[in-house]
C-alpha positions in Angstrom: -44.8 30.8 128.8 -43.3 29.6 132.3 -43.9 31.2 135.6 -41.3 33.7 135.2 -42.2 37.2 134.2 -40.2 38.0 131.3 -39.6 42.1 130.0 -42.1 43.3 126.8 -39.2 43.7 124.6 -37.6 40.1 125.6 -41.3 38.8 124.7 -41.0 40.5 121.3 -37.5 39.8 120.7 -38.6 36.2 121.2 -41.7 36.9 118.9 -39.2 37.7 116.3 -37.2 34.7 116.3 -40.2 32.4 116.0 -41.3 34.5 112.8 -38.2 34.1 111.3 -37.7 30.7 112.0 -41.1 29.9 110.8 -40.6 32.0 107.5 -37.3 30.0 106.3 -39.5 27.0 106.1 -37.1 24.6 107.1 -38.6 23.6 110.2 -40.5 20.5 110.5 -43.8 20.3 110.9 -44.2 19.3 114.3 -41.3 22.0 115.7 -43.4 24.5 113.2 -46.8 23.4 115.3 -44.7 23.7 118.8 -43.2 27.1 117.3 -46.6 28.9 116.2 -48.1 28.1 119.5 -45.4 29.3 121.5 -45.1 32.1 118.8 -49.0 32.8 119.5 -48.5 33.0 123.1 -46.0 35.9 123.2 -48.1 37.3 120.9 -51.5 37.5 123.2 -48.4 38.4 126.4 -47.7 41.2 123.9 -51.1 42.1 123.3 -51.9 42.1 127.1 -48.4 44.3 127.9 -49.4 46.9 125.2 -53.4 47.0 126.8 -51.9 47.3 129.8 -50.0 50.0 129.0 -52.5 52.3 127.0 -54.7 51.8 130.6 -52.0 53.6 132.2 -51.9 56.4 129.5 -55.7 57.0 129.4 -55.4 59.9 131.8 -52.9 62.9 131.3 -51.2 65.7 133.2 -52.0 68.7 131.9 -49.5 72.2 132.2 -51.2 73.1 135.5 -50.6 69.7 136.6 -54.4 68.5 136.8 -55.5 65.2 135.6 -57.3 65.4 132.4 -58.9 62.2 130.9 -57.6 61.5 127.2 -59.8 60.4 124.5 -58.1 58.9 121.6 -61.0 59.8 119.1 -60.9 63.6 119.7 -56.8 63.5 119.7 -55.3 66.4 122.1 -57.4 68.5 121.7 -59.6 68.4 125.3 -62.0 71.9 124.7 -65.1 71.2 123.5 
C-alpha cells in the first residue's frame, strides 16, 4: 500500500471505491486483477487497524477507576 501510513477511515473509504468499481463490471480484466489485490490489501490494513484496536479495548476502567480486564463472552457483566 506505499510507505505512507494512511488514517483507518481513508483505508476504508478507499476499500469502497474498489468495491464499487469492481461491482459496475466495466473494468477490464487486468485493472479488475490490479483492483482486487489492491482492494484485498486495504482489506487485511483494515483487519489489522480494527485488531489493533479491540487490543486496546480489552481492559476497562471501571467507576472507581481500577482496571478491570473485559471478556467479550461474558458481556459487562464482570461478578462472577
Amino acid at each position: 500500500m506505499g510507505n505512507e501510513p494512511i488514517r483507518f477511515e481513508e483505508a476504508m473509504l478507499k476499500l469502497e471505491e474498489v468495491v464499487q468499481k469492481l461491482e459496475t463490471g466495466d473494468v477490464p480484466l487486468e485493472d479488475a486483477i490490479t483492483l482486487y489485490k489492491k482492494g484485498m490489501e486495504l482489506s487485511a490494513y483494515c483487519h489489522g487497524k480494527l485488531q489493533d484496536a479491540e487490543k486496546q479495548l480489552i481492559s476497562i476502567i471501571d467507576k472507581e477507576g481500577n482496571k478491570t480486564e473485559f471478556n467479550p463472552a461474558k458481556g459487562t457483566d464482570s461478578n462472577e
